[in-house]
N, C-alpha and C positions, 0 to 999 in steps of 0.2 A: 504493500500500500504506500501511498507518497505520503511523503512528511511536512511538502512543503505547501507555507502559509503566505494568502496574498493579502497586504496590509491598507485598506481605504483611508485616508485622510488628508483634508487637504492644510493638513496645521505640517508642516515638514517636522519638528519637534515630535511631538505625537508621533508620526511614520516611524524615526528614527529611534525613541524614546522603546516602542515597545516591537520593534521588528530585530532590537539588540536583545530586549529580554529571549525574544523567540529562539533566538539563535545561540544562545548561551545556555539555553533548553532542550539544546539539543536536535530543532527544529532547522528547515531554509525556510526563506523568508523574501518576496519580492513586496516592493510598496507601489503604490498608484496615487495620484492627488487628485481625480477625479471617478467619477463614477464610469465616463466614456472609456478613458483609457485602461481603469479596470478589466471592463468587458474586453476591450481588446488584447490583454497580457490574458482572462482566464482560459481563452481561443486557444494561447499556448501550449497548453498542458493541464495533466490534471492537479487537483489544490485538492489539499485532507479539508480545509476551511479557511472563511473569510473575515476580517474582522473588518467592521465597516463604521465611520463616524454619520451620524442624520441630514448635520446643514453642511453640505458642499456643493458649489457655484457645478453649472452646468447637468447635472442631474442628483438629484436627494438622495439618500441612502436608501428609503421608501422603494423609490423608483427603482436603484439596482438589485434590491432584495427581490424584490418581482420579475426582473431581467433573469438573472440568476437560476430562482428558482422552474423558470420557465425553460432554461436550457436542460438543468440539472437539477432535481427536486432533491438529491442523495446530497449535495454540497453544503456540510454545516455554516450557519451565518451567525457572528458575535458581532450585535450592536456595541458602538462606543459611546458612554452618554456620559453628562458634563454631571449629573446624580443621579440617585434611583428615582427617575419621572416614570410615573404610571402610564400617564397617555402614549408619550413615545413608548416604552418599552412594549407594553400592548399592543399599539398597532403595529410595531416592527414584526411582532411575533404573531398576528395576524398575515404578514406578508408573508411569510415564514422562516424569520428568523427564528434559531434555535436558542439563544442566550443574550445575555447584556453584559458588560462591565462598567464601575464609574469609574471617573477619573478621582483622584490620582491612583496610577497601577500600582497591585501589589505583584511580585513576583510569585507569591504562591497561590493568589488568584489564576495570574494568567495559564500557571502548572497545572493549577485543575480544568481550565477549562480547556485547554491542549487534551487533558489524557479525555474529559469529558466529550472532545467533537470527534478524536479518535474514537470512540468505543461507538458512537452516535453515527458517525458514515458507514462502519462496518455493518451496525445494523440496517442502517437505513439500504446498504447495498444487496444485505443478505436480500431485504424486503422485496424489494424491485424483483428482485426473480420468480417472485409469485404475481402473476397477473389475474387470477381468478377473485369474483368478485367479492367472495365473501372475506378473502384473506386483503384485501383491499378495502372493504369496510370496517375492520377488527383494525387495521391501523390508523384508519382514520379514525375510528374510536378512541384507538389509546393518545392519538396524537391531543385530540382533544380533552381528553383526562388531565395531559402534560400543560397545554396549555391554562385550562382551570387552576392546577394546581400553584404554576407558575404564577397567576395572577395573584394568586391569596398569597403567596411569597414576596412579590413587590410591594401587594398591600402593606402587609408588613414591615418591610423595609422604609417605604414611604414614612409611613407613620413616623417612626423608630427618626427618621429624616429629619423629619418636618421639628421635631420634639425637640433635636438635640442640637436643630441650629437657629431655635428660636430662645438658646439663653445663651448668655454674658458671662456670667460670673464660674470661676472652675468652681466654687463648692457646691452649684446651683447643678453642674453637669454632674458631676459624684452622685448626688441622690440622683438626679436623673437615668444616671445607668444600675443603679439600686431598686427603682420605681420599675422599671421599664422592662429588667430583668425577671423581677417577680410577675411581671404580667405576661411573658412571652411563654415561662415557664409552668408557675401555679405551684403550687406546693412544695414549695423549696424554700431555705432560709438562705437568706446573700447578704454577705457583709463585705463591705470595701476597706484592705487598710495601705495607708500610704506608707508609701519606703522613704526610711531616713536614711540619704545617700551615705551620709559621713560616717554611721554605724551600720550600715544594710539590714539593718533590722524593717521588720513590718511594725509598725504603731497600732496596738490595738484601740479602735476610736471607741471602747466601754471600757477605757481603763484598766485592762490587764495585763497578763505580762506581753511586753513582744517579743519579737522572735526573730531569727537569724531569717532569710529569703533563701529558699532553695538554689542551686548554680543551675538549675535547666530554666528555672524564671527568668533570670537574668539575662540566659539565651533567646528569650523570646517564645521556648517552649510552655505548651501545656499540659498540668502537670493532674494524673486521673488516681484515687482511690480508693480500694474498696475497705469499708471501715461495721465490722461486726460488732454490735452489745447481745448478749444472749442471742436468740431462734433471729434475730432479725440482722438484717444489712441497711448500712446506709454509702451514698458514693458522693463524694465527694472529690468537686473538680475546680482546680485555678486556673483563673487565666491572666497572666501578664497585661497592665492596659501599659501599650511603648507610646513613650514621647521624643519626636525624633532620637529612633534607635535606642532611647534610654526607658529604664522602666521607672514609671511612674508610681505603682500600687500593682493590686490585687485584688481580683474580683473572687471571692470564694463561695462556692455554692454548695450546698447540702441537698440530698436528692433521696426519695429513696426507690430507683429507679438511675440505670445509665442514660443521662442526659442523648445521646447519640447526634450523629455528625447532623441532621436537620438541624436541632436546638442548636447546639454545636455554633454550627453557621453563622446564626442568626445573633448569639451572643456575640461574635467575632466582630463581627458586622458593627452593633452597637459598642462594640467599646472602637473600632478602628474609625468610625465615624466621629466619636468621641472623643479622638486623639486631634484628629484632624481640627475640632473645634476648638480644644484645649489649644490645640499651636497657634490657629488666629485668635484665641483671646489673649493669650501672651505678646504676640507681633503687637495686637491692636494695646493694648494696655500698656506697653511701653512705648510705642508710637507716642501715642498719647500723655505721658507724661514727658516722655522730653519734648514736646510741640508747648504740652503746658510752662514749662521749666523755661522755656524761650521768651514767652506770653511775659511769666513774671518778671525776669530778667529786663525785658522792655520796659514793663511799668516802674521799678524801682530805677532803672536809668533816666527818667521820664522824674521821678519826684525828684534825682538827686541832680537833674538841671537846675531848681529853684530852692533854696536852703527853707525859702516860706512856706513851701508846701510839703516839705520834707515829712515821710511817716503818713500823706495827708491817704491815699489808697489802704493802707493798713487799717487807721482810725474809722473808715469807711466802712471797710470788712466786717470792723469788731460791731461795727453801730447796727449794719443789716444783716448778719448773724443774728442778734441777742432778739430782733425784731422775727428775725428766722424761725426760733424759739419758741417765742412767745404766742405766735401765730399759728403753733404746731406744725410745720410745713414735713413735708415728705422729704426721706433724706435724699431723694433726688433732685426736689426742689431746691434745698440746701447744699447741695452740692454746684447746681448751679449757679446759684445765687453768690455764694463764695467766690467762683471764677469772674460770674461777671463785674462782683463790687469790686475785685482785685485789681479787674482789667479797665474799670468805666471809662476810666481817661486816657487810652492806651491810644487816640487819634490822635492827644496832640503831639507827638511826634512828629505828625505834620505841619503844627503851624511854628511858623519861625520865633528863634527867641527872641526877635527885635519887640514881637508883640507879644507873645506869651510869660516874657521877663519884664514888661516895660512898667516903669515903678510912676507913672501917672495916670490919670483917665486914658483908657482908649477911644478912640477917636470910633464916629458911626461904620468907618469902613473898614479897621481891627477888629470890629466885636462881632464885622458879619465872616468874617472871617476865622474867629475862635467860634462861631455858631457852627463853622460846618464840621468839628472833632466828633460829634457822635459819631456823622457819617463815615468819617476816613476811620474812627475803629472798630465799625462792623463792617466795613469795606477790610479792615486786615486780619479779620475772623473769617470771612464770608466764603472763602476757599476749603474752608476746614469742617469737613462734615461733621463732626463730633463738636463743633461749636454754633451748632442753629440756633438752640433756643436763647446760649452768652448772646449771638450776633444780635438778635432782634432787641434785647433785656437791655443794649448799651447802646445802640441807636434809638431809643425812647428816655433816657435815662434823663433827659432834660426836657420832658412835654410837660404840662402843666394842666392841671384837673379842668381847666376851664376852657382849656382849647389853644392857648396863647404862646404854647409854647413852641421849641422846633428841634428836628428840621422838619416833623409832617405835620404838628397843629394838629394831633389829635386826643382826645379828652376823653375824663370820665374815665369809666369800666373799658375804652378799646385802647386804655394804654396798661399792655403789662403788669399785675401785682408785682413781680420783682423786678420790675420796673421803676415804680411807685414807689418802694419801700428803700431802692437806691436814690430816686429823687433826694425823700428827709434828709436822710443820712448826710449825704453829701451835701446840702444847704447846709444841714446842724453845722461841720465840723467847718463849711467856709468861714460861718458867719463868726463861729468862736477861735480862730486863727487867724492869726496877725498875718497883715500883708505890708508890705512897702508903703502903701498910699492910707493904713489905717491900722488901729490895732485891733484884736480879735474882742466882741461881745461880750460883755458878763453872761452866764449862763440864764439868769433871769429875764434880761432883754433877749438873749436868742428865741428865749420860750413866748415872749410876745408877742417876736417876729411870725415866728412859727402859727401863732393862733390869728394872726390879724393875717395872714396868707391861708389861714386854712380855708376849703372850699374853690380857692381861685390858685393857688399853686401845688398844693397839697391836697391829698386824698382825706378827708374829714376824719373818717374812724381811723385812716391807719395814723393821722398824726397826733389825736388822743391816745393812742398806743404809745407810743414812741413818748412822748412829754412823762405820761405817769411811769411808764417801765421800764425806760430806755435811757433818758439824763437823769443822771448821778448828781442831784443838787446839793 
């Protein structure tokens, strides 16, 4: 039988990425970058099977799956897909594809599904030698069996998908591969413990004692066994969850019953999906803090241009935090709220020191010109997806409850709460800091200030908040 595999895709990476797996598999291996020139290389000779990507320019994977099958109904077909999507995998396997893979490959994926299209052509060759009708309906039956069965296996997978790339936080994926495992399984106990790399012990998360990690966990093996109390058995099996190449923890399951390679699979699956999150929330979480780290860096360059305004973003911070507080906000709220009181003034970077240091009145056409710093610091947020809600929070941070204020003059309720509550703040601690041209407020006149602006600059209840809870008289 031939060995060799013809590879669809028209990403050159991808061709190359997995036609070296094939071939270091023990397999040959030619690629195509189109669907046409496909059909024209499988004219060559025969192919054990096809691995084929969905979107490519000149004819769809759809399309050559039906091509294909039309020449040669015996030729296994491996869809390539970007995750386990229902729709496409389904209708590939409607066309008659036999199989799918996501990206990114594993090497012992791709080793199964090689010995898997191997054993799958030989049958499907033996089949073809039978033309009579009944044994032509019995396979169309079991075909159809295969296909049901498959669907409730994507199902699954979908699911298992959908779950483990709609959270953030890794302690939030831990239970989730705990939650997820118990439901795949049913009557099993599964307990997750993390490895302390610097003692390779496992942490028992109930507080008991831990324990050394086996040297096949390490390897990435999974580790089966079988565990007697009197007349009964129970089996218990771990599985490594790897974070690039390193092991992260352990997934332990108690069964009483051998899990088998289906379950098997299907755990795999969730924890390799799981690794894969784990790694972009790591990328993303430290993205994100050195982008933050930069953010701040600006804004304390930015106070320590003016000695008078020196500390003035800190004292801002501390003033719309304790308002934070007080207000019970969500600590996501308060997470934001932090960055954005941190960064409020982070535009005037852009305006020059001649006006932003100038120790007299500014003149009508300096002050239209420091009017425009919201915009220029949610203009240097506005690129940074992880900064939407800071970006909008500091481009309002100077509107006024009445309408009056800019750069949009909008009022009321459709300007921002933490929005609002940086307005206070930052009035309070202007008006009680010394500047060039004046000295800073007694705290009593800020508080008058405060009230004879409530209503027209200020948000009424939040600056009764702020007077009773918030200055320290």
């Amino acid at each position: 039988m031939n060995n060799k595999v013809l590879i669809v895709d028209d990403d050159p990476g991808i061709r190359e990425t997995i036609s070296q797996i094939i071939e270091e598999l023990g397999y040959a291996s030619e690629t195509a970058s189109d669907g046409l020139d496909a059909l024209s290389i499988l004219d060559s000779g025969p192919y054990m099977c096809v691995f084929t990507d969905i979107m490519m320019p000149k004819m769809t994977g759809l399309e050559l799956i039906k091509r294909i099958k039309a020449k040669d109904v015996s030729l296994p077909i491996i869809v390539i897909t970007g995750y386990a999507s229902l729709e496409i995998a389904i209708d590939a396997m409607k066309c008659g594809a036999s199989d799918f893979i996501s990206k990114p490959f594993k090497v012992s994926q791709i080793q199964l599904l090689l010995g898997k299209m191997k054993r799958e052509k030989l049958l499907l060759e033996e089949n073809r030698k039978y033309s009579d009708t009944i044994e032509l309906h019995r396979l169309i039956d079991n075909l159809v069996g295969q296909l049901d069965d498959k669907n409730l296996e994507i199902s699954s997978f979908q699911a298992i998908s959908e779950k483990i790339i709609s959270l953030k936080g890794i302690r939030d994926l831990v239970s989730a591969i705990m939650d997820v495992s118990k439901q795949l399984l049913e009557d099993v106990d599964v307990r997750f413990f993390p490895l302390n790399r610097k003692t390779l012990k496992l942490i028992n998360p109930e507080g008991g004692e831990d324990r050394f990690i086996d040297h096949e966990l390490m390897e990435g093996k999974i580790i089966r066994r079988n565990n007697s109390s009197g007349n009964s058995w129970t089996f218990e099996t771990i599985f490594p969850l790897m974070i690039e190449g390193q092991v992260f923890g352990t997934l332990d399951i108690h069964s009483n019953s051998i899990l088998g390679d289906d379950k098997e699979s299907k755990i795999l699956y969730l924890l390799n999906r799981s690794a894969e999150r784990m790694e972009n929330v790591a990328l993303y979480e430290g993205l994100y803090e050195n982008m933050l780290s930069t953010l701040n860096s600006m804004a304390k360059i930015l106070d320590a241009r003016d000695p008078h305004t020196s500390q003035h973003s800190t004292r801002v911070t501390n003033f719309s935090l304790t308002m934070g507080n007080i207000l019970t906000l969500s600590e996501e709220d308060k997470d934001v709220l932090y960055i954005a009181s941190s960064l409020h003034d982070i535009g005037k970077v852009g305006i020059p020191d001649s006006i932003l240091l100038k120790k007299d009145k500014l003149t009508d056409e300096e002050f239209r010109i420091i009017k425009r710093h919201p915009d220029i610091g949610a203009d240097i947020l506005k690129p940074l997806p992880p900064m939407a809600r800071e970006t909008d929070i500091i481009r309002y941070h100077h509107e006024r409850y009445d309408g009056k204020g800019y750069p949009s003059g909008i009022g009321g309720q459709e300007i921002p709460l933490l929005s609002r509550i940086i307005t206070l703040a930052d009035a309070y601690d202007a008006m009680t800091s010394d500047r060039p041209y004046r000295n800073g407020l007694l705290i009593d006149k800020a508080i008058e200030e405060i009230n004879r602006c409530t209503g027209s600059q200020f948000d009424p209840e939040l600056a009764s908040i702020f007077i009773k809870n918030v200055i320290v008289i």
